[in-house]
C-alpha atoms as an extended CHARMM CRD file, in Angstrom:
* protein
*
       210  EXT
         1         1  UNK       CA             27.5340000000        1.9170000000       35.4830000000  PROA      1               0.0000000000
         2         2  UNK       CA             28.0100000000       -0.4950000000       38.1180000000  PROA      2               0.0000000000
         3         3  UNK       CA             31.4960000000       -2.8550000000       37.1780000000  PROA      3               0.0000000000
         4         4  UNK       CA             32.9140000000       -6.1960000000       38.3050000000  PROA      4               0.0000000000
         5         5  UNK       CA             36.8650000000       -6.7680000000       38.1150000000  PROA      5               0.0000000000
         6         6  UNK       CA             37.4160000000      -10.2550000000       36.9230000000  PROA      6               0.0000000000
         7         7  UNK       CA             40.7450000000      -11.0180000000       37.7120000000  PROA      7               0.0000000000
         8         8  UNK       CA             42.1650000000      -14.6100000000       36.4860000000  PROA      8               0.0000000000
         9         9  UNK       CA             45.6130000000      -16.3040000000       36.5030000000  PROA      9               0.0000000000
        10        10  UNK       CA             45.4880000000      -19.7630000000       35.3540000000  PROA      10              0.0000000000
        11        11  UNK       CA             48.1470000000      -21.3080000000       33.0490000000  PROA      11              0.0000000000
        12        12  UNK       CA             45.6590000000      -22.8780000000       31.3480000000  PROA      12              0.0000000000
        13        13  UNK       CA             43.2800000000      -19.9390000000       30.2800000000  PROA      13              0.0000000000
        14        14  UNK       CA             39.7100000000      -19.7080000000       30.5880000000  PROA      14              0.0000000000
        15        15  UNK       CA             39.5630000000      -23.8240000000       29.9840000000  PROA      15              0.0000000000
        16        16  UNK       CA             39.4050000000      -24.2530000000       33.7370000000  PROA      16              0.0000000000
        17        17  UNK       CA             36.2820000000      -25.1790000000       36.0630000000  PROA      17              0.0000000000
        18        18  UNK       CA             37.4390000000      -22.4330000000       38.1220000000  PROA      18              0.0000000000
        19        19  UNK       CA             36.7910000000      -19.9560000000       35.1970000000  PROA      19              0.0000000000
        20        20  UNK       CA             33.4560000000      -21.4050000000       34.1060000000  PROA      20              0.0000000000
        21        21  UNK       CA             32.6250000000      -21.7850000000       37.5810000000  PROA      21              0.0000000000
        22        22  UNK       CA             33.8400000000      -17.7290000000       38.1830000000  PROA      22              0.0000000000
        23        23  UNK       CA             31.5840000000      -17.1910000000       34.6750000000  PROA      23              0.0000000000
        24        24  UNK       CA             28.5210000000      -18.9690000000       36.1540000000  PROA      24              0.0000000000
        25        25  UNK       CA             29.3150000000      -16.4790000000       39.0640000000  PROA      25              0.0000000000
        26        26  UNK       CA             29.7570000000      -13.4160000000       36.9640000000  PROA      26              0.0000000000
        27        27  UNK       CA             26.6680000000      -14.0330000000       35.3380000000  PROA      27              0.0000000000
        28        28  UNK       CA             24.4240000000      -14.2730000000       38.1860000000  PROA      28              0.0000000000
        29        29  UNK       CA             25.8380000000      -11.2850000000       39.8640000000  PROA      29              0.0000000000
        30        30  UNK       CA             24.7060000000       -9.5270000000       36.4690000000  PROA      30              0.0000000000
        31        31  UNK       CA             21.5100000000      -10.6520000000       36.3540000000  PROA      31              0.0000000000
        32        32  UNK       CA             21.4680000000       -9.5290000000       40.1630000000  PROA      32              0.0000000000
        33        33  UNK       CA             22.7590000000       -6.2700000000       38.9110000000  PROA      33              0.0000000000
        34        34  UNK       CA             20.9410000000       -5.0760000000       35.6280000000  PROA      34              0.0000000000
        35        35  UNK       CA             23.0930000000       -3.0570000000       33.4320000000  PROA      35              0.0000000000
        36        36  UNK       CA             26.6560000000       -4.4860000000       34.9380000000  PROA      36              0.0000000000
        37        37  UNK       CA             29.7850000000       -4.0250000000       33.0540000000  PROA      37              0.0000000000
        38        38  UNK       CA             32.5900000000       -6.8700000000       33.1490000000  PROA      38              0.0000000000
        39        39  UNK       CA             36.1550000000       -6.2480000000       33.0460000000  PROA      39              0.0000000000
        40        40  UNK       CA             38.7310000000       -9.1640000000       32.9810000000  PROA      40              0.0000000000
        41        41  UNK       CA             42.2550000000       -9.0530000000       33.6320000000  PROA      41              0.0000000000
        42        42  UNK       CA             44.0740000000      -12.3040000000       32.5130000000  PROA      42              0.0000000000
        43        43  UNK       CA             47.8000000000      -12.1040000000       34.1770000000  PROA      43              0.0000000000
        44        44  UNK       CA             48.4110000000      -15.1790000000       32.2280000000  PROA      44              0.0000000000
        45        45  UNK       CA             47.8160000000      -14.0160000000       28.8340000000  PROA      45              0.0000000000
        46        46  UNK       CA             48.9980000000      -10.7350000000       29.5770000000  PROA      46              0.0000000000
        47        47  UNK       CA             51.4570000000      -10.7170000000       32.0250000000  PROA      47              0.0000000000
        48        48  UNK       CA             52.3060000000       -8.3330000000       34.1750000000  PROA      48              0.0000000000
        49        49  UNK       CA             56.2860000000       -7.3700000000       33.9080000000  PROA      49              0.0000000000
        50        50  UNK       CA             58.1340000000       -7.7880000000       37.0590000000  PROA      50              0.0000000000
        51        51  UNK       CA             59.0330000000       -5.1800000000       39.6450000000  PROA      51              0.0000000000
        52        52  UNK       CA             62.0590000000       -3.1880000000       38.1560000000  PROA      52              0.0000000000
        53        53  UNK       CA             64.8390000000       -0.9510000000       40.5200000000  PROA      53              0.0000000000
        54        54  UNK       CA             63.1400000000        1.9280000000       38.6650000000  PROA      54              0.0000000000
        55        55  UNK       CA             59.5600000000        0.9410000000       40.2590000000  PROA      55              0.0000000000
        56        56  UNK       CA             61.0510000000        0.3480000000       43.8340000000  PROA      56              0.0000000000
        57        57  UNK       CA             62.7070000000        4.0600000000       43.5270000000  PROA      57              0.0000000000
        58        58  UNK       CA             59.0620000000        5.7180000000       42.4510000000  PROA      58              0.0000000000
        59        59  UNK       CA             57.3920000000        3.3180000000       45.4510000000  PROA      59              0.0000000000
        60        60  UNK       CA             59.5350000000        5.0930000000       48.0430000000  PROA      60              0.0000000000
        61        61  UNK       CA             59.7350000000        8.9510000000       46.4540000000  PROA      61              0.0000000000
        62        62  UNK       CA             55.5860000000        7.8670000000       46.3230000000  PROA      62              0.0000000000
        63        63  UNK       CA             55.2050000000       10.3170000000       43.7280000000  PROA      63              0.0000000000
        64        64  UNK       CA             52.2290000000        9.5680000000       41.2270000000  PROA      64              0.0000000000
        65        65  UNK       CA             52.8750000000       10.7870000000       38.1620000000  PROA      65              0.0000000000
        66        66  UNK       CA             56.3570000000        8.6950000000       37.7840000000  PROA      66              0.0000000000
        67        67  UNK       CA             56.3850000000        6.8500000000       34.9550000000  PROA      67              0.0000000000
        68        68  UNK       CA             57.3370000000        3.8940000000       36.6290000000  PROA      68              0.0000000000
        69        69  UNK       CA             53.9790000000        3.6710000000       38.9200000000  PROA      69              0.0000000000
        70        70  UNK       CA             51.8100000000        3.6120000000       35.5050000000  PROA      70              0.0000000000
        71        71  UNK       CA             51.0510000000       -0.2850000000       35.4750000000  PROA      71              0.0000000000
        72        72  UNK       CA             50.3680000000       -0.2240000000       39.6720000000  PROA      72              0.0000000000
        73        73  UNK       CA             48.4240000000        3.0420000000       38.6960000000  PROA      73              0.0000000000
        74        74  UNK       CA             46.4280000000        1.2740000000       36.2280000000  PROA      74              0.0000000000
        75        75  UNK       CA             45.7770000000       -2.2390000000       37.8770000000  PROA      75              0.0000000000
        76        76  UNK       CA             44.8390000000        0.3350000000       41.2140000000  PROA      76              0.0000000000
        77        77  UNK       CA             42.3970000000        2.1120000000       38.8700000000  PROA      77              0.0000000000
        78        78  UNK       CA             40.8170000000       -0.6380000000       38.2470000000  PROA      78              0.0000000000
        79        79  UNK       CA             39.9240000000       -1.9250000000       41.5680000000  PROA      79              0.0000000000
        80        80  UNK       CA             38.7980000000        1.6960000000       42.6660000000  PROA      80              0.0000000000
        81        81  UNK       CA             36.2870000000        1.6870000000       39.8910000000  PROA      81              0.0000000000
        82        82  UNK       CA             34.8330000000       -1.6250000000       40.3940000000  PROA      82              0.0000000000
        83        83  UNK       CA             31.7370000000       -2.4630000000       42.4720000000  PROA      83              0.0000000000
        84        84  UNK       CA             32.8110000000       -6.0360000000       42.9130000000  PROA      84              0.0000000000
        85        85  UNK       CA             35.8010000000       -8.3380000000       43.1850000000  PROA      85              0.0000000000
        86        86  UNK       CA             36.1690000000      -11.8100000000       41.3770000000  PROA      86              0.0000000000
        87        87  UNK       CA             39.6430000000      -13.2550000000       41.5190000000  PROA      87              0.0000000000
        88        88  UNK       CA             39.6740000000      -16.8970000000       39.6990000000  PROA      88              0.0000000000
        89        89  UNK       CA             43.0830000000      -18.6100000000       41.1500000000  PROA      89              0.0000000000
        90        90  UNK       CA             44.6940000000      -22.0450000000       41.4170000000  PROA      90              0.0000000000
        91        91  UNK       CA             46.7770000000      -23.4200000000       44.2040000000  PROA      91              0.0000000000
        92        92  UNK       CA             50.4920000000      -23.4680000000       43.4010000000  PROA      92              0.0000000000
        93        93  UNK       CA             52.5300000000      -25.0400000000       45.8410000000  PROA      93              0.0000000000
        94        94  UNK       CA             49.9710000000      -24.2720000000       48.6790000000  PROA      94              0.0000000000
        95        95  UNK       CA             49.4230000000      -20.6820000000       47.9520000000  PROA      95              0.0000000000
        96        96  UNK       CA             49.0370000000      -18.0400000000       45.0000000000  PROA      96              0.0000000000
        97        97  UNK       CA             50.7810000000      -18.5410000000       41.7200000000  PROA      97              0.0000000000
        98        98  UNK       CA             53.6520000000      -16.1380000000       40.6720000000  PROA      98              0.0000000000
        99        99  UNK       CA             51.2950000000      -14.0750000000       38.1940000000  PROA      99              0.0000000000
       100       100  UNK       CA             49.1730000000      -13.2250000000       41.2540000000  PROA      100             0.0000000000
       101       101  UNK       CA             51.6350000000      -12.6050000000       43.3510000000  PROA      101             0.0000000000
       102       102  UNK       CA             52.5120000000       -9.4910000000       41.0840000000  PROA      102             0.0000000000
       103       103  UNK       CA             49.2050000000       -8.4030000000       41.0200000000  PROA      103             0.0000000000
       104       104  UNK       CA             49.6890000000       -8.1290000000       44.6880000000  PROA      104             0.0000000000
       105       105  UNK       CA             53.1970000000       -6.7210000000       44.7630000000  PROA      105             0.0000000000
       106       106  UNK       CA             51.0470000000       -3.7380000000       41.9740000000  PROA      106             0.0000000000
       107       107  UNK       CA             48.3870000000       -3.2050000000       44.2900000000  PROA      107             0.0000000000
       108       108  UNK       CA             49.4570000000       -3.3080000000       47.8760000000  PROA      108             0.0000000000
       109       109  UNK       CA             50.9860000000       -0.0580000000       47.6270000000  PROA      109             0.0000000000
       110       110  UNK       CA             52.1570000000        1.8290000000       50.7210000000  PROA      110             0.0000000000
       111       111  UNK       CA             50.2300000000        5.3970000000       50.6280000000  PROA      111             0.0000000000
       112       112  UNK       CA             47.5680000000        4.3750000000       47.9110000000  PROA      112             0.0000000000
       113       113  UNK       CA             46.2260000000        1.7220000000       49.4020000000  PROA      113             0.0000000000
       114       114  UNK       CA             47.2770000000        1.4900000000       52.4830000000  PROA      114             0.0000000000
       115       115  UNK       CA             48.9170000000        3.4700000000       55.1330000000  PROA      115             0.0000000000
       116       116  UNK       CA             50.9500000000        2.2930000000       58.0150000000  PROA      116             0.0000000000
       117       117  UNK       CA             49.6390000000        3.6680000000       61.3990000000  PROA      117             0.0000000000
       118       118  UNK       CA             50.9520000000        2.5570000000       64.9590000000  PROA      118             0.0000000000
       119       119  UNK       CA             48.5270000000        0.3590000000       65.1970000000  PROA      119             0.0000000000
       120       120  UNK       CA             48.6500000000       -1.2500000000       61.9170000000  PROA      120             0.0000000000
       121       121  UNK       CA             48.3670000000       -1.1960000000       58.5300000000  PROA      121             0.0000000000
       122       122  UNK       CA             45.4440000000        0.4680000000       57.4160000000  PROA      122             0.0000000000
       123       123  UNK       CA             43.4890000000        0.5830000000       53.9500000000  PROA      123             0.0000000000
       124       124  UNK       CA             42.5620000000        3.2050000000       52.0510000000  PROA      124             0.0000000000
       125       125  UNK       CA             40.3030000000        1.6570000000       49.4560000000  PROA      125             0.0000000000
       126       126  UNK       CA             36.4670000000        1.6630000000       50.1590000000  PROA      126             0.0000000000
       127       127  UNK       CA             35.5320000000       -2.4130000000       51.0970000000  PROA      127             0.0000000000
       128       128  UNK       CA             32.9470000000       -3.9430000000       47.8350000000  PROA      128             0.0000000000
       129       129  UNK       CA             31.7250000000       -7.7690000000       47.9760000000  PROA      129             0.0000000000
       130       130  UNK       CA             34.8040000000      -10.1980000000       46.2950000000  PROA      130             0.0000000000
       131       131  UNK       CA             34.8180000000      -13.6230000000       45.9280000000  PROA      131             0.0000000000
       132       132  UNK       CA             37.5630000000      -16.1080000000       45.3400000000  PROA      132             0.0000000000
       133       133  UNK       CA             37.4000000000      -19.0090000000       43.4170000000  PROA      133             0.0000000000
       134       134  UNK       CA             40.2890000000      -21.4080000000       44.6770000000  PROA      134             0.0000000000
       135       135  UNK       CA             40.9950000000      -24.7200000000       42.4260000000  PROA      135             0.0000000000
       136       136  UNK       CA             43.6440000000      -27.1090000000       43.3130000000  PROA      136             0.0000000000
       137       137  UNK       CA             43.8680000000      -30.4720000000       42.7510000000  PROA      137             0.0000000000
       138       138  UNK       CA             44.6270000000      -31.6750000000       46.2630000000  PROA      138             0.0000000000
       139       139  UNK       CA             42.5480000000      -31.2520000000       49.4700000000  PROA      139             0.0000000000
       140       140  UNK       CA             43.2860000000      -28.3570000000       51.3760000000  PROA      140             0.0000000000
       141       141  UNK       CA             40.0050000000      -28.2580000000       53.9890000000  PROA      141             0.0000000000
       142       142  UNK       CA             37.6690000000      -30.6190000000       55.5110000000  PROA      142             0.0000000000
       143       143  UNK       CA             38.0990000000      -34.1750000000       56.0930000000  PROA      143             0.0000000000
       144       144  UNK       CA             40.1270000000      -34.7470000000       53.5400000000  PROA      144             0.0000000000
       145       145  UNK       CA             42.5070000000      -32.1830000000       53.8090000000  PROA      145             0.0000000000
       146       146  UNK       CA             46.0440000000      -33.7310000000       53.1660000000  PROA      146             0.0000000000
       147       147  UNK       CA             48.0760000000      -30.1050000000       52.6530000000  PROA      147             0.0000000000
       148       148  UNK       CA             48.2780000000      -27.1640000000       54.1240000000  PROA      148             0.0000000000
       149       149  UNK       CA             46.2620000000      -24.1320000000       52.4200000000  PROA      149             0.0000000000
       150       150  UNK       CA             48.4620000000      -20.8480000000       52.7220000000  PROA      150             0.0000000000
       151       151  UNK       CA             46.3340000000      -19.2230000000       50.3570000000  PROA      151             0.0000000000
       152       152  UNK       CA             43.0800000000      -18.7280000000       52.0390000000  PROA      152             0.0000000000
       153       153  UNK       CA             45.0370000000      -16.5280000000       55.2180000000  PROA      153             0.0000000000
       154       154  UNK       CA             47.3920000000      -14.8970000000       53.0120000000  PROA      154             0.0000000000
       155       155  UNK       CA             44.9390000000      -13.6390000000       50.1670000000  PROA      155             0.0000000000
       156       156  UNK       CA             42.3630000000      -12.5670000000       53.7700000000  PROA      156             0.0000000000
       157       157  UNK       CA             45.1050000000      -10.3820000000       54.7030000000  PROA      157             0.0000000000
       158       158  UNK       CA             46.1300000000       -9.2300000000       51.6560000000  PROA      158             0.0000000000
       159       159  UNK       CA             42.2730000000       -7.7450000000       50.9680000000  PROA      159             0.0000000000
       160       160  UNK       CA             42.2850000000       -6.4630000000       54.6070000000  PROA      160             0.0000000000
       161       161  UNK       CA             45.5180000000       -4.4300000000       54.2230000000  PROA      161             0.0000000000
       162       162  UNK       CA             43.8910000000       -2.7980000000       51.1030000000  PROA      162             0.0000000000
       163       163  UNK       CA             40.5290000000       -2.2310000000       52.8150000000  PROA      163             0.0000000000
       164       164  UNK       CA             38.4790000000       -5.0740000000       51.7320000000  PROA      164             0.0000000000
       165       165  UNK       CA             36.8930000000       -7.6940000000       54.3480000000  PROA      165             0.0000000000
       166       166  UNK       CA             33.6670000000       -8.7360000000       52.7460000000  PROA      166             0.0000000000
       167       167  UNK       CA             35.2950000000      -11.7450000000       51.2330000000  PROA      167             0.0000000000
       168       168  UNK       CA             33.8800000000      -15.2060000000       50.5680000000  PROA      168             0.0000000000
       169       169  UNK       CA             36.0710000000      -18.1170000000       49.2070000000  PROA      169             0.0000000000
       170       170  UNK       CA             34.6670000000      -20.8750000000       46.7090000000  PROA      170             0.0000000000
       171       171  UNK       CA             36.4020000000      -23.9690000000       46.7840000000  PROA      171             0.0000000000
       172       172  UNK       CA             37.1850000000      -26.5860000000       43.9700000000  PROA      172             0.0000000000
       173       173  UNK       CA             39.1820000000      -29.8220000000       45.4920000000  PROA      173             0.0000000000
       174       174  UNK       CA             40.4600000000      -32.8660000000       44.4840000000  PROA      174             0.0000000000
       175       175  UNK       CA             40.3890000000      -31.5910000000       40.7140000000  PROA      175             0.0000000000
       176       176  UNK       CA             43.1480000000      -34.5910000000       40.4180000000  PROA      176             0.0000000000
       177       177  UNK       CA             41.0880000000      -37.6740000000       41.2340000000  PROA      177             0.0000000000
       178       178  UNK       CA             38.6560000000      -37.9680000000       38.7750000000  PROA      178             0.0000000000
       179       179  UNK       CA             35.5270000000      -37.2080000000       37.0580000000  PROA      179             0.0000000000
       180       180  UNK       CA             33.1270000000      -38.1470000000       40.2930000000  PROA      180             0.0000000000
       181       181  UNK       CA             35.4770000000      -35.7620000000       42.6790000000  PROA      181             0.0000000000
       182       182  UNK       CA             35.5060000000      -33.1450000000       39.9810000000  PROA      182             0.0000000000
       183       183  UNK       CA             31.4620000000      -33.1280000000       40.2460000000  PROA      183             0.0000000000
       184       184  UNK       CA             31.0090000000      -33.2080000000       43.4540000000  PROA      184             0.0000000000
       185       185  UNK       CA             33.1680000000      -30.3900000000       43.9910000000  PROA      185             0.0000000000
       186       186  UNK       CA             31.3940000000      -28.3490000000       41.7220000000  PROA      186             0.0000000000
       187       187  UNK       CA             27.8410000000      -29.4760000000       42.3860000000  PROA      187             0.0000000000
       188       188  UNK       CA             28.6950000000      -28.0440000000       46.2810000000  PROA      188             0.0000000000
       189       189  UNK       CA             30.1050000000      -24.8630000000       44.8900000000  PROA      189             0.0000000000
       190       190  UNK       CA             27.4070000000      -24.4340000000       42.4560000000  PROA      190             0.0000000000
       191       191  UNK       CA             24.6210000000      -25.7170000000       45.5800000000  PROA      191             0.0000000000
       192       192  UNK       CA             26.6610000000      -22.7090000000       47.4780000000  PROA      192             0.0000000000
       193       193  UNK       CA             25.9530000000      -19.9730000000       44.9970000000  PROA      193             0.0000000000
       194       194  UNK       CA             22.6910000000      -20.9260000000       44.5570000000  PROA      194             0.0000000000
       195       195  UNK       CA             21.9210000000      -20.3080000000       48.3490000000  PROA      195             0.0000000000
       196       196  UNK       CA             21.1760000000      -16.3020000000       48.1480000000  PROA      196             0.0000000000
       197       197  UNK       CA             25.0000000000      -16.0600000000       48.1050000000  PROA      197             0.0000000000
       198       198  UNK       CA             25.4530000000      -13.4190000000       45.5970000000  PROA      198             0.0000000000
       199       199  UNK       CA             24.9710000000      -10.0780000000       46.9070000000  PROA      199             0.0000000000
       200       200  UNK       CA             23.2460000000       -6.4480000000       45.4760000000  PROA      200             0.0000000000
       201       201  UNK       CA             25.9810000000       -4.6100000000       44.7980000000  PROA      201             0.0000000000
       202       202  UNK       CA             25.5070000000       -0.6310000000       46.2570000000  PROA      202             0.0000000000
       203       203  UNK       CA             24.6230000000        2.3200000000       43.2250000000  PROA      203             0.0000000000
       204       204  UNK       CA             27.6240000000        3.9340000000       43.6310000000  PROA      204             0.0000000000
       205       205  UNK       CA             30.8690000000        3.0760000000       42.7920000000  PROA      205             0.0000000000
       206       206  UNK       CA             33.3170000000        2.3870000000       45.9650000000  PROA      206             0.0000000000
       207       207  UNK       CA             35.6160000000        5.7410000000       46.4640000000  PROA      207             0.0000000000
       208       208  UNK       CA             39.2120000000        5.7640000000       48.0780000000  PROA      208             0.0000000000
       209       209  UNK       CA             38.5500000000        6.6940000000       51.6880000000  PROA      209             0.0000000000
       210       210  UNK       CA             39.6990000000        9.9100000000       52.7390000000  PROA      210             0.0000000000
């Protein structure tokens, strides 16, 4: 069965537009995708612990089966068995909250899913269509841009190092000056989506490359 990872991080839950908006989304790639299974991971109401001295001694002896590796095994697992990527995020201090930032720190993971060559860092897991819904309540792009957007490059490179580039970004701006902002914002995103932007995903499940 085909799966998409909803991953979400808001302080304020699932009463966000980005997460109805990331819904909206998730329901058209299903209907896109007959039979598609969701799962969510909220880092908000179930945080993730932070990185302990027992975790940093397991990353370097990179042996598996340490008990200290089973939450980066697990949030690993669940990216290799999805199909498709949604990660629902706000803008904290022009880039990725804290909660995310662990996600990251779990998953970008020197020989699981990555390796470091001469020439680079180089993923190992096999690339599957993701899309990240941004909200912040400032403007970060276009004419109105008034602060700097960290997130966009970091969270590019991030996916890259891991092996995924088929990445699209959905913006929600100016979520701080009112109800007309807040629907223009989301009639473009929704105008955006509705544009063939949602993709097949393939019949098999992505693999870690050999």
């Amino acid at each position: 069965m085909k799966q998409i990872l909803l991953v979400h991080c808001s302080p304020h839950g699932k009463a966000t537009h980005g997460f109805r908006l990331a819904s909206d989304l998730v329901g058209q790639l299903q209907l896109k995708n007959k039979g598609c299974e969701v799962i969510e991971r909220d880092l908000v109401a179930h945080p993730l612990p932070p990185l302990a001295p027992a975790y940093a001694e397991a990353l370097l002896a990179m042996q598996l089966s340490d008990p200290a590796l089973a939450i980066s095994e697990q949030l690993i697992g669940e990216l290799e068995r999805s199909d498709c990527l949604v990660l629902v995020t706000p803008m904290h201090n022009f880039t990725v909250p804290a909660a995310l930032k662990l996600w990251i720190d779990y998953v970008l993971r020197i020989g699981r899913t990555f390796v470091s060559t001469p020439e680079g860092k180089l993923g190992l897991l096999a690339d599957r269509p993701t899309y990240v819904v941004v909200s912040s309540g400032g403007f970060h792009k276009g004419e109105q841009a008034r602060q700097p957007d960290f997130l966009t490059p970091y969270l590019k490179v991030v996916l890259r190092t891991i092996g995924i580039h088929h990445v699209e970004f959905i913006s929600l701006q100016g979520l701080v000056f009112g109800e007309d902002c807040v629907a223009q914002t989301l009639g473009e995103a929704r105008h955006k989506l509705s544009l063939d932007y949602l993709v097949q995903l393939p019949k098999t499940a992505p693999t870690v490359k050999a």
